[in-house]
C-alpha positions in Angstrom: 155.0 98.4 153.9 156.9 96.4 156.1 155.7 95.4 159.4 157.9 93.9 162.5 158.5 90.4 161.3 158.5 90.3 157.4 160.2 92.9 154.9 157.7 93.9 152.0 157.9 91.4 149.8 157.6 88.5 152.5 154.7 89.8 153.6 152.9 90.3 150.6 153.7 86.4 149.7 152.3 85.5 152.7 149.3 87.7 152.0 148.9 86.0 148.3 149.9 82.5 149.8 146.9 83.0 153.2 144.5 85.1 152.3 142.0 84.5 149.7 141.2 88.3 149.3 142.0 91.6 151.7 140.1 94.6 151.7 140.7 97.6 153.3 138.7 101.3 153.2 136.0 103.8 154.8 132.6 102.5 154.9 130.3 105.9 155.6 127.3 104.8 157.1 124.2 107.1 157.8 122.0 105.4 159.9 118.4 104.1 158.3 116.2 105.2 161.4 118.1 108.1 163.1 119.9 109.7 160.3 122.9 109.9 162.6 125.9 109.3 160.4 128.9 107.3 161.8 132.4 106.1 159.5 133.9 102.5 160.0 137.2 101.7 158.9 136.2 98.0 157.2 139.1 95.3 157.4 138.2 91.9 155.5 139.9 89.0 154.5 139.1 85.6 153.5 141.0 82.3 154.1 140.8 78.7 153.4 139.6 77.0 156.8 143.1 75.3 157.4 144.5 78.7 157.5 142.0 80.3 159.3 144.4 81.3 162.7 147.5 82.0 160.4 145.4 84.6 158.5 144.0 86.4 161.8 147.7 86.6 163.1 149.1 88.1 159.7 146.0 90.4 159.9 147.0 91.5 163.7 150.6 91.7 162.6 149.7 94.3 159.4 147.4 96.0 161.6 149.6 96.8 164.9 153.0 96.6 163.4 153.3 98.2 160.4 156.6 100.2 159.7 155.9 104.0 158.7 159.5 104.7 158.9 159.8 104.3 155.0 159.2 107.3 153.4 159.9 106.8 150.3 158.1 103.7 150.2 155.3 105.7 151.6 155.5 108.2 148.5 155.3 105.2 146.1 151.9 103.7 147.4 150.3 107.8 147.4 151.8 107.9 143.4 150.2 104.8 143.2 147.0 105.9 144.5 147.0 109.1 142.5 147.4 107.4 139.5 144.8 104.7 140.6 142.7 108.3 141.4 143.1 109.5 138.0 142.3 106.3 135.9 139.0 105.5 137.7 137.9 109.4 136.5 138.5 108.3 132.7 137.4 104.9 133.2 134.7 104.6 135.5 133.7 108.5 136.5 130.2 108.1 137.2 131.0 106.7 140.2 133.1 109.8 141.2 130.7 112.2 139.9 127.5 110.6 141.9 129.5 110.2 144.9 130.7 114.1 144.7 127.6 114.9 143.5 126.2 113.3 146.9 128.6 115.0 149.1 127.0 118.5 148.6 124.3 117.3 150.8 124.3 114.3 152.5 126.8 114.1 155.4 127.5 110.3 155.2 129.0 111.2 151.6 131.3 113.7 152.2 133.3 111.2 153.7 133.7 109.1 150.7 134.4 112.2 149.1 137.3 113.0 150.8 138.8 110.0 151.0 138.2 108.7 147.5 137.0 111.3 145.1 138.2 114.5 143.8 138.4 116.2 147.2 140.9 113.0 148.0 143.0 113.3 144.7 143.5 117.2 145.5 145.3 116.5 148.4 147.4 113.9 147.1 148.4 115.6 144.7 149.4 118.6 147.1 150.7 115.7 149.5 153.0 114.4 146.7 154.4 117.9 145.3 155.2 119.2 148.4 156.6 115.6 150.0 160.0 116.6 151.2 158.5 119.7 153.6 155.1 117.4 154.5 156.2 113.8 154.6 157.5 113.7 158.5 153.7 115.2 159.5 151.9 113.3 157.3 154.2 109.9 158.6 153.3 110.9 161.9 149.8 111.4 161.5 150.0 107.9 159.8 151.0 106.3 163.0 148.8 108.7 165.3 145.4 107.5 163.5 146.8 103.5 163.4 147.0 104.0 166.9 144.2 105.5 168.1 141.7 103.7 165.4 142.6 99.8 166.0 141.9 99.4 169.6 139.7 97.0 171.2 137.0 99.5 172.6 136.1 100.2 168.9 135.9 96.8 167.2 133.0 95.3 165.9 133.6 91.9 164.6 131.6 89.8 162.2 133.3 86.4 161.5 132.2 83.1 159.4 133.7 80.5 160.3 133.7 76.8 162.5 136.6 78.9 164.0 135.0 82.0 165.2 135.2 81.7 169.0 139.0 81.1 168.5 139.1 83.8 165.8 137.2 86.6 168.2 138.9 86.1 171.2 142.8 86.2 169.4 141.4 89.5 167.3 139.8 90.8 170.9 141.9 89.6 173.7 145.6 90.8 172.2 143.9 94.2 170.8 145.6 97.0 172.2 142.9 99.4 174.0 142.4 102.7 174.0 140.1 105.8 174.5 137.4 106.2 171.7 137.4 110.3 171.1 133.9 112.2 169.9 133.2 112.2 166.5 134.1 115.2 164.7 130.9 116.9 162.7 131.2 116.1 158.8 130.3 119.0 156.6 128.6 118.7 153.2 129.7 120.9 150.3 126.7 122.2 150.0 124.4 123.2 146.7 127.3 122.9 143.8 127.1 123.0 139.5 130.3 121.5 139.0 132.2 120.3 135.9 135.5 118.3 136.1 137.6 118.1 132.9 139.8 115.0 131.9 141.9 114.0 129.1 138.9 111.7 127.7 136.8 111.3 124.7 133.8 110.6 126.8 131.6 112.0 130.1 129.7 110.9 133.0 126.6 113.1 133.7 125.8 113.0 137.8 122.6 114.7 139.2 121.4 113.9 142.7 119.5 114.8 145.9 119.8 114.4 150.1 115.5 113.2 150.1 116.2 112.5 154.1 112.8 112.0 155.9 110.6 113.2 152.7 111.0 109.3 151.5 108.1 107.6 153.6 107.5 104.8 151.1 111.3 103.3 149.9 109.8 100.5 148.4 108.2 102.6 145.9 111.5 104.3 145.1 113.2 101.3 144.6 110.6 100.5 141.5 110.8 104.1 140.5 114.3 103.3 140.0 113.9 100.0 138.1 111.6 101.8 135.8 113.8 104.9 134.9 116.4 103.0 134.7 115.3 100.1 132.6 112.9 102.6 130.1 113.2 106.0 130.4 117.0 106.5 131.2 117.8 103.6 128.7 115.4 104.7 125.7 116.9 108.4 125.9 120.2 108.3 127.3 121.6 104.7 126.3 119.6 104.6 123.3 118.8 107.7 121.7 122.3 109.3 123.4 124.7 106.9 122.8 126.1 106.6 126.0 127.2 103.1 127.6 124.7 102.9 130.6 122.7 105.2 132.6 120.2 105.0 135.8 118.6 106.2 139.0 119.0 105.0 142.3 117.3 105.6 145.7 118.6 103.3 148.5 118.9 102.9 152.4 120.8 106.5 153.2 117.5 108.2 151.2 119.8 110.0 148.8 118.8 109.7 145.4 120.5 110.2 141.8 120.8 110.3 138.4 123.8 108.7 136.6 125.3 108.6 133.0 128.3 106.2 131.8 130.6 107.1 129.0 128.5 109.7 128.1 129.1 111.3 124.3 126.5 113.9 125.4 126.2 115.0 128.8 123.9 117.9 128.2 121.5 115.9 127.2 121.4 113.9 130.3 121.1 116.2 132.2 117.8 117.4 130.3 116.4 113.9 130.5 117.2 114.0 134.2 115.2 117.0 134.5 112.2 116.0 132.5 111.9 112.8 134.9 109.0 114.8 136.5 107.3 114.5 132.7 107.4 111.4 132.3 106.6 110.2 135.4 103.3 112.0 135.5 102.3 110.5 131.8 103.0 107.2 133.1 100.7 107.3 135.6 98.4 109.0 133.4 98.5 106.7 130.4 98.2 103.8 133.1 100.9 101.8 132.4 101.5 98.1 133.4 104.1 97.8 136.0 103.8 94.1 137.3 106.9 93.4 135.4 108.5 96.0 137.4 107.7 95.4 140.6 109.4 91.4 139.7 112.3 92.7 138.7 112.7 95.2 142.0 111.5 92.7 143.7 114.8 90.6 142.2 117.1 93.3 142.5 116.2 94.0 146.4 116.0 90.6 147.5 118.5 88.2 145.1 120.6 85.2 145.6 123.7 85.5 147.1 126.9 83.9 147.5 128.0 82.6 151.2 130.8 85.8 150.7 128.3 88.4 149.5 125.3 87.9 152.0 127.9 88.2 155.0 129.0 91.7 153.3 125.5 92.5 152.7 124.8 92.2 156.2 127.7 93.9 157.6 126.7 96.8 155.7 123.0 96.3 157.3 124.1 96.4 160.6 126.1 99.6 160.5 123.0 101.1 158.4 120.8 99.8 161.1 118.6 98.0 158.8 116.4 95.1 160.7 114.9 92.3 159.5 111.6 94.2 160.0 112.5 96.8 157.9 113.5 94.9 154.8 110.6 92.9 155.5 108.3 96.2 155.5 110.2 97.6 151.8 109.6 94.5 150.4 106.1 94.5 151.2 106.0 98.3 149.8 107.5 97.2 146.2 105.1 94.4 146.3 101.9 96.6 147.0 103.1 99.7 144.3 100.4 101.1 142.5 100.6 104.4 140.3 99.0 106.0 143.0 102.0 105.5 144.9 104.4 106.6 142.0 101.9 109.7 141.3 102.8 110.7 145.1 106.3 110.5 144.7 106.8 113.1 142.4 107.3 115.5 144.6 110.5 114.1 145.1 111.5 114.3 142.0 111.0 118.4 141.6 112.8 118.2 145.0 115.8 116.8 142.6 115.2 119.6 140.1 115.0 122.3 142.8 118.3 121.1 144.5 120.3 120.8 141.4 123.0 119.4 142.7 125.0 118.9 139.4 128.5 117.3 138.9 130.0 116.5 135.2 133.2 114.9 134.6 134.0 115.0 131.1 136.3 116.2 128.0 136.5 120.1 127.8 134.4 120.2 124.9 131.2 118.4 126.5 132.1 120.9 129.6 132.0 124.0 127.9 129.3 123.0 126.3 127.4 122.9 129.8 129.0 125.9 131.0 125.8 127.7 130.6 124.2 125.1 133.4 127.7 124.9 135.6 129.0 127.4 138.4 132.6 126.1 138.5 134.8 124.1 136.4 137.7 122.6 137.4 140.9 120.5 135.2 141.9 117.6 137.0 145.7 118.1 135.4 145.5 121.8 136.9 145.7 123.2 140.1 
């Protein structure tokens, strides 16, 4: 959109010709030690040094000037998005279906949910077939939520550069300010079997959990997943199912879940995902080696980064809450694993199975096939 100084398409030259990148979205974070869940709106941008000051006053003039008075040009970008929406479920729905699958109970999800999954494509889709009698409230809510989010009380700024005093006090001291409000209380969906048809010849399979405070050893989860991931999910889902990836994941927020990736046969995984419990207790039982395991986690938790990706890494640890202590105490956890530890977690597992939290994106025929095992089923081309 255009902003006070530059029409459209001079400013998105000047974006391509200053900024290295720009980034824009909801970052739902549930804190690590509280469980208390907060939602930052993340701005980032990169710039060659030279351009450093030129790139924080293009991002102050994007951010506080803007033009909503378009509304057509307004309709374009939500088109946009829909279609965006609708290619990332063919192409990529196993993110979509572990992120909805997440919302129905953990409260730091249902965010992302309904900003970027199918709870967000519904209303855009509303949004854009009724524009003409919602555009002038949604434009107006636009500029209501620009003004009330970027002020100066709320920012948190995290900056790299030999310019940073220069660069904090321009973002900090020109900031308009304003009143933070209280944070409204974010609902989870709650216990859902869901399926989700789309025009595709493949599926992603989605089962997860909220584990919370039951988690008291992460470390040990974080091998868990490198071995389901890595052996079981990959000898009977990749494998023996014929599906392009697969895997388990357990991180900071304690919710854990299942995923499949262009998934021919979705039932299937979800049958593997249920007889995790199995095969976790003959692994322990058969005493199997996991030192190669615990290397790889020990890679995947701690591995080299690039200047750009540790400063993201640790913005995302700071609005988690995660210390130095604390990565310091899961490391020492995946180091010290034993199969006593993985036989304890199992529990957590039937926790999964007991929650059934379920959600299936696929082609009709691999939905109806799971009807049986579904509660709803939804077309994303239908209402």
């Amino acid at each position: 959109l255009k902003t006070a100084h530059y029409d459209s398409l001079t400013l998105n030259r000047k974006m391509r010709s200053i900024l290295g990148d720009f980034d824009a979205g909801l970052v739902p974070a549930l804190s690590y030690h509280t469980r208390e869940g907060k939602t930052f709106i993340s701005i980032s941008w990169s710039s060659l040094h030279r351009n450093d000051m030129e790139a924080v006053d293009l991002i102050k003039e994007i951010l506080y000037t803007t033009d909503f008075s378009d509304s057509q040009a307004i309709r374009d970008i939500l088109k946009q998005n829909i279609i965006s929406l609708e290619q990332t479920f063919i192409n990529a729905g196993n993110s979509l279906a572990l992120q909805r699958s997440y919302a129905y109970s953990s409260p730091a999800a249902v965010i992302s949910e309904y900003s970027s999954g199918y709870e967000a494509y519904r209303f855009m889709k509303d949004l854009d077939e009724n524009w003409e009698k919602e555009a002038e409230g949604f434009i107006r809510q636009l500029q209501e939520i620009r003004d009330r989010l970027f002020i100066k009380e709320r920012y948190t700024v995290s900056v790299n550069s030999e310019d940073k005093p220069s660069i904090v006090k321009t973002l900090l001291d020109e900031a308009p300010q304003g009143t933070i409000r209280p944070a409204s209380e974010k609902k989870v969906l709650g216990h859902r079997r869901e399926g989700i048809i789309v025009p595709a010849n493949i599926s992603y399979a989605a089962k997860s959990s909220f584990l919370s405070d039951t988690v008291s050893n992460l470390g040990v989860m974080y091998v868990i997943s490198n071995i389901l991931t890595y052996d079981y999910l990959w000898n009977n889902i990749r494998v023996k199912g014929g599906a392009y990836g697969c895997g388990f994941r357990c991180g900071y927020s304690k919710t854990a879940g299942f995923n499949s990736y262009r998934d021919p046969n979705p039932t299937n995984s979800c049958r593997i995902y249920k007889e995790t419990t199995e095969y976790l207790k003959e692994f322990v039982e058969r005493g199997a080696d996991i030192e190669n395991y615990i290397v790889g986690t020990t890679g995947d938790f701690d591995p080299l980064q690039t200047n750009k990706t540790a400063i993201r890494s640790s913005d995302m640890e700071y609005m988690l809450g995660v210390t130095y202590e604390d990565k310091k105490e899961i490391l020492s956890q995946i180091l010290n694993t034993s199969l006593e530890d993985i036989r304890k977690a199992i529990p957590l597992f039937e926790q999964i199975n007991e929650d059934d939290n379920v959600c299936v994106i696929g082609n009709k025929e691999a939905i109806e096939a799971l009807k049986d095992q579904l509660d709803h089923i939804f077309d994303l081309n239908q209402k």
